[in-house]
Each structure stands twice: as structure tokens, then as C-alpha cells.
LUMVEXVO-280727 format. One record per residue (C-alpha): residue number from 1; residue in three letters; x, y, z. Coordinates in Angstrom, 1 decimal, always signed. Layout:
r num->NUM	residuo->Ala	X->X	Y->Y	Z->Z
...
This chain:
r num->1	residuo->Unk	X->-18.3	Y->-19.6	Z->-8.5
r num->2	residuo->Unk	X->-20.9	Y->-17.6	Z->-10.2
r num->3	residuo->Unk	X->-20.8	Y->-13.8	Z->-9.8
r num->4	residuo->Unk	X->-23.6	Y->-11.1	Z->-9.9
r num->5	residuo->Unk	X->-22.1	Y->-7.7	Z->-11.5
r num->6	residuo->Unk	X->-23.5	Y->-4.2	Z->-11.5
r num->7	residuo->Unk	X->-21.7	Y->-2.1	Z->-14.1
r num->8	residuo->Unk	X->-22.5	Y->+1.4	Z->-14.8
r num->9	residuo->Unk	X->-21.0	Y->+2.1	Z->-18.0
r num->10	residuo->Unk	X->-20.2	Y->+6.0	Z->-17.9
r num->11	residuo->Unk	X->-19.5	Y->+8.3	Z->-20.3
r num->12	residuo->Unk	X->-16.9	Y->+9.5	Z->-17.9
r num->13	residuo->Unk	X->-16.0	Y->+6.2	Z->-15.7
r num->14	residuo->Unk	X->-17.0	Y->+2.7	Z->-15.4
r num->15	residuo->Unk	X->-18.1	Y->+1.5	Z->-12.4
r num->16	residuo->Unk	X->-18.5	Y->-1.9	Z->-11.1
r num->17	residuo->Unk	X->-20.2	Y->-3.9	Z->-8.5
r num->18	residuo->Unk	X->-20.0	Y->-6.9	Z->-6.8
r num->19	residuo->Unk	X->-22.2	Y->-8.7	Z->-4.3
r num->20	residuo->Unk	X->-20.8	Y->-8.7	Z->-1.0
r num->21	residuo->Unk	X->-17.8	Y->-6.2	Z->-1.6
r num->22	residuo->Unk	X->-19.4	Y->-2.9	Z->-2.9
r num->23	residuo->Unk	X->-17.6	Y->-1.1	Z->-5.5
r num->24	residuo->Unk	X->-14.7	Y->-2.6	Z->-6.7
r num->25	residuo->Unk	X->-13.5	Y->-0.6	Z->-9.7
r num->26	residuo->Unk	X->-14.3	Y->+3.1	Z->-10.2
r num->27	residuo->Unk	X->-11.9	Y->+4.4	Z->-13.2
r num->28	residuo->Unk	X->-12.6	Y->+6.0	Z->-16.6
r num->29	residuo->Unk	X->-13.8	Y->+4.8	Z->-19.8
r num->30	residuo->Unk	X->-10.7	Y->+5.7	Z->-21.6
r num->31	residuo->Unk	X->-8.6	Y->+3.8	Z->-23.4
r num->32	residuo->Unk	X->-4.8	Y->+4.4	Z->-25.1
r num->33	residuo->Unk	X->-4.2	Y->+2.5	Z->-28.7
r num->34	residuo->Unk	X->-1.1	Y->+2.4	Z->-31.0
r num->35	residuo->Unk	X->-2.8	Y->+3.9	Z->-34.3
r num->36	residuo->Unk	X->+0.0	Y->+1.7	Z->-36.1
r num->37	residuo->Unk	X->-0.6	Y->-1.7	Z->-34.8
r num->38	residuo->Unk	X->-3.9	Y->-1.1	Z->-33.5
r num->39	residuo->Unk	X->-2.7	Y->-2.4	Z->-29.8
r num->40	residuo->Unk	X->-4.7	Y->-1.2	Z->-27.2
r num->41	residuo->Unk	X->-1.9	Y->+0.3	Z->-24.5
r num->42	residuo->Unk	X->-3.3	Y->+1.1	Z->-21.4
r num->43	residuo->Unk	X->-7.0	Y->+1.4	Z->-20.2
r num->44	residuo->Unk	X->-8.9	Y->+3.1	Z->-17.3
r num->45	residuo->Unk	X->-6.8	Y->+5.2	Z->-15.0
r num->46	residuo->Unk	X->-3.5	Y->+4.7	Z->-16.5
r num->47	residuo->Unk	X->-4.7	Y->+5.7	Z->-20.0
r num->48	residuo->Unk	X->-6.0	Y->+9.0	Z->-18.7
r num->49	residuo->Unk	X->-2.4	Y->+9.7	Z->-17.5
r num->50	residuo->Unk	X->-1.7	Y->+9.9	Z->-21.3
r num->51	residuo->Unk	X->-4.7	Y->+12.7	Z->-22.4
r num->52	residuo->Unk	X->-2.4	Y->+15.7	Z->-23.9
r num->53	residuo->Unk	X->+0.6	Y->+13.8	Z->-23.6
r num->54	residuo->Unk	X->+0.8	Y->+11.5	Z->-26.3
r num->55	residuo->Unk	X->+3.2	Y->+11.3	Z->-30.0
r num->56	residuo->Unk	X->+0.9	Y->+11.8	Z->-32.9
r num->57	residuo->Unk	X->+0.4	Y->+7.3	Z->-32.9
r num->58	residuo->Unk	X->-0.9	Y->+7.1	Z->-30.2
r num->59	residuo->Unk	X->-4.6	Y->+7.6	Z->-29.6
r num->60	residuo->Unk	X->-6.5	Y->+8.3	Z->-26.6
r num->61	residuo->Unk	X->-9.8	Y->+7.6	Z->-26.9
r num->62	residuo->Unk	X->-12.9	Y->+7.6	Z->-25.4
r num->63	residuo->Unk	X->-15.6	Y->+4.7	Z->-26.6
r num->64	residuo->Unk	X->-18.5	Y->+6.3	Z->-24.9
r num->65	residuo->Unk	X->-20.1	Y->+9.7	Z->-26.2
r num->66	residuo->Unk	X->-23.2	Y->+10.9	Z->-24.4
r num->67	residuo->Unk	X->-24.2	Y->+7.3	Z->-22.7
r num->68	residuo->Unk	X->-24.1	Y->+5.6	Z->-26.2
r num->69	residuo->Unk	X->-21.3	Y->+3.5	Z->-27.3
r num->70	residuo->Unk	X->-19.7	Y->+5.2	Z->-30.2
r num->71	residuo->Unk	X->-16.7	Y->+2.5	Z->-30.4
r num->72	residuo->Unk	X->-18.0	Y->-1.1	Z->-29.9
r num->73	residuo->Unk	X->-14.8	Y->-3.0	Z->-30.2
r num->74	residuo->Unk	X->-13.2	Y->-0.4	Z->-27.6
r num->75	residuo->Unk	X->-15.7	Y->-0.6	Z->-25.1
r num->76	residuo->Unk	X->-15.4	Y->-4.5	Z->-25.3
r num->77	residuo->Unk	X->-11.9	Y->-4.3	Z->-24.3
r num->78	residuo->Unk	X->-12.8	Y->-1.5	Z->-21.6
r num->79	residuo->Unk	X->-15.0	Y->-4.4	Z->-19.6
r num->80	residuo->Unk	X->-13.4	Y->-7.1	Z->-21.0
r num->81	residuo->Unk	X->-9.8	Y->-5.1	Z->-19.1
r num->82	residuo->Unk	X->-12.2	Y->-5.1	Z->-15.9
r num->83	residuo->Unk	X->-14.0	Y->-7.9	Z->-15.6
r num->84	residuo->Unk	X->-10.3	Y->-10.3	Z->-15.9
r num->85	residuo->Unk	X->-9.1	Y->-8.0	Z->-13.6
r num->86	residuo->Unk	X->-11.4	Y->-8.6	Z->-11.1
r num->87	residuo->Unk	X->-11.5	Y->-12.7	Z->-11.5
r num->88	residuo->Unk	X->-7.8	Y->-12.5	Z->-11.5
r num->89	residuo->Unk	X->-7.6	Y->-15.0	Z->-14.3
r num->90	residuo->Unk	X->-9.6	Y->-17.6	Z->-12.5
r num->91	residuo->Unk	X->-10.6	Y->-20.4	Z->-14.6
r num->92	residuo->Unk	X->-13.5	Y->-21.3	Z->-12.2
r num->93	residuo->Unk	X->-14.4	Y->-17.6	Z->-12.0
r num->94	residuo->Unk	X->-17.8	Y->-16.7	Z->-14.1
r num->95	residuo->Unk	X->-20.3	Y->-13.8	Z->-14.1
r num->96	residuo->Unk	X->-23.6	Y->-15.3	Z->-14.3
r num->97	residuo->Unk	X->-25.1	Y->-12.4	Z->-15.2
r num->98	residuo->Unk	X->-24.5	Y->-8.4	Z->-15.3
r num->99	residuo->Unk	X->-27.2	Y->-5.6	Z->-14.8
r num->100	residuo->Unk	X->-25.9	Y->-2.4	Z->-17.0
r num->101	residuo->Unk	X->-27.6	Y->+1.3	Z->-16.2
r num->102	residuo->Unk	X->-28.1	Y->+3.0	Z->-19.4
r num->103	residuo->Unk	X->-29.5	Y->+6.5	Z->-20.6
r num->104	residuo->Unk	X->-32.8	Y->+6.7	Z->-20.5
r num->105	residuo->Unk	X->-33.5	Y->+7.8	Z->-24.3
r num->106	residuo->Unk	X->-31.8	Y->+5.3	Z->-25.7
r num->107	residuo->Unk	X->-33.0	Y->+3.7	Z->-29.0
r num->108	residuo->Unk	X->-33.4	Y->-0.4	Z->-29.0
r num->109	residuo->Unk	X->-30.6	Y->-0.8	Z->-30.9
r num->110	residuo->Unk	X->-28.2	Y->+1.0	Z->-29.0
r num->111	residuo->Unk	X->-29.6	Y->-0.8	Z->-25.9
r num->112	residuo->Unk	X->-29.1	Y->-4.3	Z->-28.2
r num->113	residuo->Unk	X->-25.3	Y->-3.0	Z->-28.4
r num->114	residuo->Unk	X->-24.7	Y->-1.9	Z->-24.5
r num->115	residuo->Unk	X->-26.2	Y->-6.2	Z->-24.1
r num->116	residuo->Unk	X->-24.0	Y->-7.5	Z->-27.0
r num->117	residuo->Unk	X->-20.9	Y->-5.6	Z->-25.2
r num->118	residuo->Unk	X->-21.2	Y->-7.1	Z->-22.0
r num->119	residuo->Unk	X->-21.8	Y->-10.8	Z->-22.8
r num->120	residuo->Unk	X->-18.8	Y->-10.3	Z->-25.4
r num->121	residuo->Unk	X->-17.0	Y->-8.9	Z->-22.5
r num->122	residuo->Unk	X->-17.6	Y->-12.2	Z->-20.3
r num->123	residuo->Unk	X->-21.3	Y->-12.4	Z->-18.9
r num->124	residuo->Unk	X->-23.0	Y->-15.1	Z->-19.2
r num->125	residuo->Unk	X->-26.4	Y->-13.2	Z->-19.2
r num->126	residuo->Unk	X->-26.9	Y->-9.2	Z->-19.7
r num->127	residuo->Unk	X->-29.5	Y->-7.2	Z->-18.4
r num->128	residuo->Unk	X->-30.7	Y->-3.3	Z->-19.0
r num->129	residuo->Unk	X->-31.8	Y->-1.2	Z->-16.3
r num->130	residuo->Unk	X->-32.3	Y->+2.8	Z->-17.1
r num->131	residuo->Unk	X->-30.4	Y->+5.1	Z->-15.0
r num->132	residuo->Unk	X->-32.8	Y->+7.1	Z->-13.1
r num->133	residuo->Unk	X->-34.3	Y->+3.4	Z->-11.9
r num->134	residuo->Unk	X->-31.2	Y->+2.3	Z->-10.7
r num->135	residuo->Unk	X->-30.2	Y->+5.7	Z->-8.9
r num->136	residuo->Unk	X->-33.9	Y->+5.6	Z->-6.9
r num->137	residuo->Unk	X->-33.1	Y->+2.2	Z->-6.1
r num->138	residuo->Unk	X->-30.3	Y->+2.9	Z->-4.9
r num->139	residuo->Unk	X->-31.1	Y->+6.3	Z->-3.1
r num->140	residuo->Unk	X->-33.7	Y->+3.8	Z->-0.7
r num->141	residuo->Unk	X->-37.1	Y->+5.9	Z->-2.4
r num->142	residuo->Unk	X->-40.1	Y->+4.0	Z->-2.4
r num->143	residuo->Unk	X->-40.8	Y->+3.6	Z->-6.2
r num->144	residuo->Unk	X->-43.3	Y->+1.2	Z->-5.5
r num->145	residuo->Unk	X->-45.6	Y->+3.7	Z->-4.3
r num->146	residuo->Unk	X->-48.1	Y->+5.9	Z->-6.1
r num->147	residuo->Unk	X->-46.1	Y->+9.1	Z->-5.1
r num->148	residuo->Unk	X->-44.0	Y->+10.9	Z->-7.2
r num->149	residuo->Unk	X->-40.0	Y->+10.1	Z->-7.0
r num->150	residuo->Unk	X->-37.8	Y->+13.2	Z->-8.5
r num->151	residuo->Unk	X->-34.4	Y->+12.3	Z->-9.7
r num->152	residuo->Unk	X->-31.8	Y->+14.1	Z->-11.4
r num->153	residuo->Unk	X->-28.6	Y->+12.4	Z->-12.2
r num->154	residuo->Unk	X->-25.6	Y->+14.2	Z->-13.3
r num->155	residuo->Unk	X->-23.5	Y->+12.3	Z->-15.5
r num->156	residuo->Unk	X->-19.8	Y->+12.8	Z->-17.7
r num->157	residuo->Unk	X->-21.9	Y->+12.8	Z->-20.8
r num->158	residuo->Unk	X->-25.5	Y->+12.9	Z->-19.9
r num->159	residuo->Unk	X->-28.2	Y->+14.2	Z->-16.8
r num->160	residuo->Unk	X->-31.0	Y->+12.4	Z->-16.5
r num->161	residuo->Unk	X->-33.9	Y->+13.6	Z->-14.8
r num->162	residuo->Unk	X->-36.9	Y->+11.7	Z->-14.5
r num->163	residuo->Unk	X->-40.1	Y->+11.1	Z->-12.5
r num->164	residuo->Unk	X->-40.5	Y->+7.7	Z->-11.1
r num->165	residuo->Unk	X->-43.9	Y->+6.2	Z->-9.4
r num->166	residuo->Unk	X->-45.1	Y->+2.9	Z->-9.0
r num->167	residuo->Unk	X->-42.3	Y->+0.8	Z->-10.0
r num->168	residuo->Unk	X->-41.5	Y->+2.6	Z->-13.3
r num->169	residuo->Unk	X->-40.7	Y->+5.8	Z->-15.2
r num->170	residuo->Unk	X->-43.4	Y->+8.4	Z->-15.5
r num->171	residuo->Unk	X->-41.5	Y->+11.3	Z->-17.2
r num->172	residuo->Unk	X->-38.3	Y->+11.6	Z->-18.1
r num->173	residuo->Unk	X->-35.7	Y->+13.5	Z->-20.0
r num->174	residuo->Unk	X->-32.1	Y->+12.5	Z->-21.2
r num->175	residuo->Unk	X->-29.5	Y->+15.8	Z->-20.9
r num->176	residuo->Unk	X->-26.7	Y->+16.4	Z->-23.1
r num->177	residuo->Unk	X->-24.7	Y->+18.8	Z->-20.4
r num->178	residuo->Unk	X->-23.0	Y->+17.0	Z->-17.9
r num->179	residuo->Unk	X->-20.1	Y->+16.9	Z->-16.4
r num->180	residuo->Unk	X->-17.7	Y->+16.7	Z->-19.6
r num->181	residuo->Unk	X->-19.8	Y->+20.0	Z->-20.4
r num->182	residuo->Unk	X->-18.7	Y->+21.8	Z->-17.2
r num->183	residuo->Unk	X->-15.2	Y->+21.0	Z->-17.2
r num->184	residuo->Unk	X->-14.9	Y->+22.7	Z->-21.2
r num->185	residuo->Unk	X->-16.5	Y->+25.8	Z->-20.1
r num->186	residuo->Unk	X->-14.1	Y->+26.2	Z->-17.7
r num->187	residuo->Unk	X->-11.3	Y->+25.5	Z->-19.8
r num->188	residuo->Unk	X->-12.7	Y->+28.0	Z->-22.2
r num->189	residuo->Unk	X->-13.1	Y->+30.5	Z->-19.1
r num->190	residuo->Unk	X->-9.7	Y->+30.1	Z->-18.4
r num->191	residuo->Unk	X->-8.5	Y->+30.5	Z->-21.6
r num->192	residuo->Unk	X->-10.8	Y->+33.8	Z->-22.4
r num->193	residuo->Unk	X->-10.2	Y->+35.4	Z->-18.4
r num->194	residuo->Unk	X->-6.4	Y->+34.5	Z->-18.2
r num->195	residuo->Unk	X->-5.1	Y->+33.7	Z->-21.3
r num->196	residuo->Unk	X->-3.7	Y->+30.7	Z->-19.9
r num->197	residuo->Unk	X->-4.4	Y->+27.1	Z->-22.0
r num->198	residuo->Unk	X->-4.5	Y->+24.5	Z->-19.4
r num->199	residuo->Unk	X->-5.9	Y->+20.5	Z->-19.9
r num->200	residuo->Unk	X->-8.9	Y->+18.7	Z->-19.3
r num->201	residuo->Unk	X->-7.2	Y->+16.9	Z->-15.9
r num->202	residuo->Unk	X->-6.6	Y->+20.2	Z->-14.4
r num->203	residuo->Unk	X->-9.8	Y->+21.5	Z->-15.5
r num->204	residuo->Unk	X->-11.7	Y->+18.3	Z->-13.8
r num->205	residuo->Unk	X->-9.2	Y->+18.8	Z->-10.5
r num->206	residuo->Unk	X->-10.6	Y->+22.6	Z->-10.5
r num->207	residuo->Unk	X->-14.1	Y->+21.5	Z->-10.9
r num->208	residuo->Unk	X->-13.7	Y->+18.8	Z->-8.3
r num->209	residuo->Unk	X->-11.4	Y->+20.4	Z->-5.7
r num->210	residuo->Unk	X->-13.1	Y->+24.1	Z->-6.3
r num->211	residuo->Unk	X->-16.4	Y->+24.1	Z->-7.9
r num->212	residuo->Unk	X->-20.0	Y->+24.9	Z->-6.5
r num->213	residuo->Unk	X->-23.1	Y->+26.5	Z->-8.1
r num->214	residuo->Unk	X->-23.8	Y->+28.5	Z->-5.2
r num->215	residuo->Unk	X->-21.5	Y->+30.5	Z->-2.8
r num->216	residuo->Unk	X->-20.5	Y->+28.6	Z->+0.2
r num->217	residuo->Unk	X->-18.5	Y->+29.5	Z->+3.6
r num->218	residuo->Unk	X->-15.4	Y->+27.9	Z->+3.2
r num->219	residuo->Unk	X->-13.1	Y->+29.9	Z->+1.3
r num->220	residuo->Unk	X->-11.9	Y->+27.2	Z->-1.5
r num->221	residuo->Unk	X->-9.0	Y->+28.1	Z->-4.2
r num->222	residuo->Unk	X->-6.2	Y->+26.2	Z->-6.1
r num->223	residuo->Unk	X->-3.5	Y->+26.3	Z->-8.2
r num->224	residuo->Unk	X->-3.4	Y->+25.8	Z->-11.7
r num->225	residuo->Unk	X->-0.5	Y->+25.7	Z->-14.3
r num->226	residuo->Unk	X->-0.9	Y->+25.9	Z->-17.7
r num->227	residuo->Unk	X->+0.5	Y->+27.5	Z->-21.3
r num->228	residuo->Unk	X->+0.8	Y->+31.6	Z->-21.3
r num->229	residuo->Unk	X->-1.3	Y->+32.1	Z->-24.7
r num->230	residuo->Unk	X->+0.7	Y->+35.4	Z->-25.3
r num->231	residuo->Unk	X->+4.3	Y->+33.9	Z->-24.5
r num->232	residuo->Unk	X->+4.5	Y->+30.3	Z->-24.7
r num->233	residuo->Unk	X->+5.7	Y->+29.8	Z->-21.5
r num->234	residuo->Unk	X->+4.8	Y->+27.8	Z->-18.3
r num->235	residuo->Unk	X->+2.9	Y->+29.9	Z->-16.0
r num->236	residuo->Unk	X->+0.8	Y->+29.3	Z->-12.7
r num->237	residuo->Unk	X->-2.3	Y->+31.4	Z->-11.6
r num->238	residuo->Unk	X->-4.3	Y->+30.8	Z->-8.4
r num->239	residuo->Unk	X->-8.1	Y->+30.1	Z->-9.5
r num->240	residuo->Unk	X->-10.7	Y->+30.9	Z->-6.6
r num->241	residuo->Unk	X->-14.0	Y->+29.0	Z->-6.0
r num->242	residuo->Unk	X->-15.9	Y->+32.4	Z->-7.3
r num->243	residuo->Unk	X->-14.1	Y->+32.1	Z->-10.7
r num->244	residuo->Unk	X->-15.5	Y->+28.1	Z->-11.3
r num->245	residuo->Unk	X->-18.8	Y->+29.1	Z->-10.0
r num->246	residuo->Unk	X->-18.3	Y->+31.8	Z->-13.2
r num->247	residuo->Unk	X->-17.5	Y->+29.5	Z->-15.5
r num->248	residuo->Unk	X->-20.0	Y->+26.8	Z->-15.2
r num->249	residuo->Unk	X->-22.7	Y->+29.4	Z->-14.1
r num->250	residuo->Unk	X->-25.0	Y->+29.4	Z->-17.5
């Protein structure tokens, strides 16, 4: 009844993997608690419902800044949430062992802390594998061979770019713009080109739904609803693909 589980502990979302069935939970590394009685609400997907929208106890957090765990205890309940979820409360049901991705620059004791996480979340064993590894791997190159393998994973938190020959990591170099990074500057963009104040989930739908770095043929726009700055009110603009290429152009 032993399992094998692939987790890729995002700054953004939490992945995991299991043998035979692909990817079997892809939701965020966020997580709701009741700053009174310190009870953690609602986790993943359901938590990031709450970003903007909760009373002043309740506190929605995210346990993961840049790739490194900034909230241990939080990011143990995060896996711990996932990995009962998937055993569905089995007795019988056991991870035998869980390979993590992790950040390339990480120090040893921040990679001590991603183990110590996972085998407090359930694993029986926890192993490390750096992110730019795992991608390669999982891309099919042949990192075995003495050519040069280029990767460059974009991230919430973090890019990681790297060189990878003959089994290992040649070169490599741990970004702090990511994702998260894109999705402020067009908030700010918004804000500074509109004067309209609109949230981090409508900012990620815009990047998502309308976002490119270079100009492509299918014209792309959506709308967006947000604060007026100058009047308070609710208003709705219509935000072109050009506009998001704008904001995350530097």
C-alpha cells in the first residue's frame, strides 16, 4: 500500500504526483487562519477565494516566499491537507517516500527544513531534487550526455535557469522575478494607466487569459472590474493584450 509522491512545493501552487495517475492536485500554497484561535480555515484553492475578502482576524497567508519556507508550521498543514486528502483517510494508505523540487540556491538548512516538512507531513522518507533537474527530466533532454542542456523555469516566486550536462548542474542561477512579480506590475500598471485598484486574482486572470511578451495574431482582451481611485465606485474597463504586454514588458 506504499505510495511514491512527487511534490513540487511552489511559491505559487503545490503540485503533486502519483505513480500511475499523473497529477493529482494542482492548487495554491495558501492557506486561511483565524488570528484568534489560531485555526487554520481553509487551504489551497478555497483559501485563495478569501485573498481581499477577509475581516481583519482572519489571515490569508502564504507559507512560501521565494521557494523557501518562511512559515514551517503552515506549510506542514499545507501537505499534511494534501497528502490525507489524497489517501482518503486510509489506514493502510502510506507514502514510502516523497521526492520534493526545490530552488536551486538554497542553503543546507533550508533544504534540512523543505525534508523535515514532508516527513512531518506523512512520508516515510524525503528526498531533495533541484528544480532545473527535475524540469530536464521531465522535458525528455538527455542530461546524461556531455552536451549542454538550457533550462529556464519560471516560477510564482522564483526562475531558475541553469545549465545541465552529464547528469548534473553546470551553471545555474536562482531568480527572484517570477510570476508573483509579473502579476504586481500589472496591478501597479493598472493602477498608474487607469486609476482603477483591482486584486491580485484579477491581475493573475489578465496575465493568464491576456498576457504575452511578444505581439501575437489573435487579438486577445478581457474585462476587468475594479475600485475607481478618484470616486470610490465600482467600475469596469476592457484591458487589451497590448496593455499586459506593457506592464510586464521591463
Amino acid at each position: 500500500f506504499g505510495r511514491s509522491v512527487g511534490i513540487d512545493l511552489g511559491t505559487a501552487n503545490t503540485l503533486l504526483y502519483l505513480a500511475g495517475r499523473g497529477i493529482v492536485i494542482n492548487e495554491p500554497s495558501i492557506a486561511a487562519v483565524n488570528n484568534k484561535t489560531g485555526q487554520v480555515l481553509a487551504i489551497g484553492a478555497e483559501a485563495k477565494k478569501m485573498l481581499g475578502r477577509t475581516p481583519n482576524h482572519i489571515n490569508v497567508v502564504r507559507p512560501l516566499i521565494s521557494g523557501v519556507i518562511s512559515d514551517f508550521e503552515m506549510t506542514q498543514e499545507i501537505l499534511k491537507h494534501f497528502l490525507k486528502r489524497l489517501s482518503g483517510n486510509s489506514p493502510f494508505f502510506t507514502y514510502q517516500r516523497a521526492i520534493v523540487g526545490i530552488p536551486s540556491n538554497l542553503t543546507e538548512v533550508e533544504r534540512k527544513s523543505v525534508e523535515d516538512a514532508v516527513v512531518s507531513a506523512g512520508a516515510l522518507k524525503s528526498f531533495i531534487i533541484e528544480e532545473p533537474i527535475a524540469a530536464a527530466l521531465g522535458a525528455r533532454l538527455p542530461i546524461d550526455e556531455p552536451i549542454a542542456n538550457m533550462i529556464v523555469d519560471i516560477g510564482g516566486g522564483t526562475t531558475e535557469i541553469a545549465i545541465i550536462s552529464m547528469g548534473g548542474t553546470v551553471t545555474a542561477r536562482s531568480l527572484k522575478i517570477a510570476g508573483d512579480r509579473l502579476t504586481e506590475d500589472i496591478i501597479r500598471f493598472i493602477r498608474e494607466e487607469f486609476k482603477l485598484a483591482i486584486g491580485e486574482p484579477s491581475a493573475e486572470e489578465l496575465k493568464m487569459r491576456v498576457g504575452s511578451a511578444v505581439p501575437v495574431d489573435e487579438r486577445l482582451e478581457m474585462a476587468v472590474r475594479g475600485r475607481d481611485m478618484a470616486t470610490g465606485l465600482p467600475r469596469e474597463i476592457l484591458i487589451k493584450g497590448s496593455f499586459v504586454r506593457s506592464a510586464i514588458h521591463r
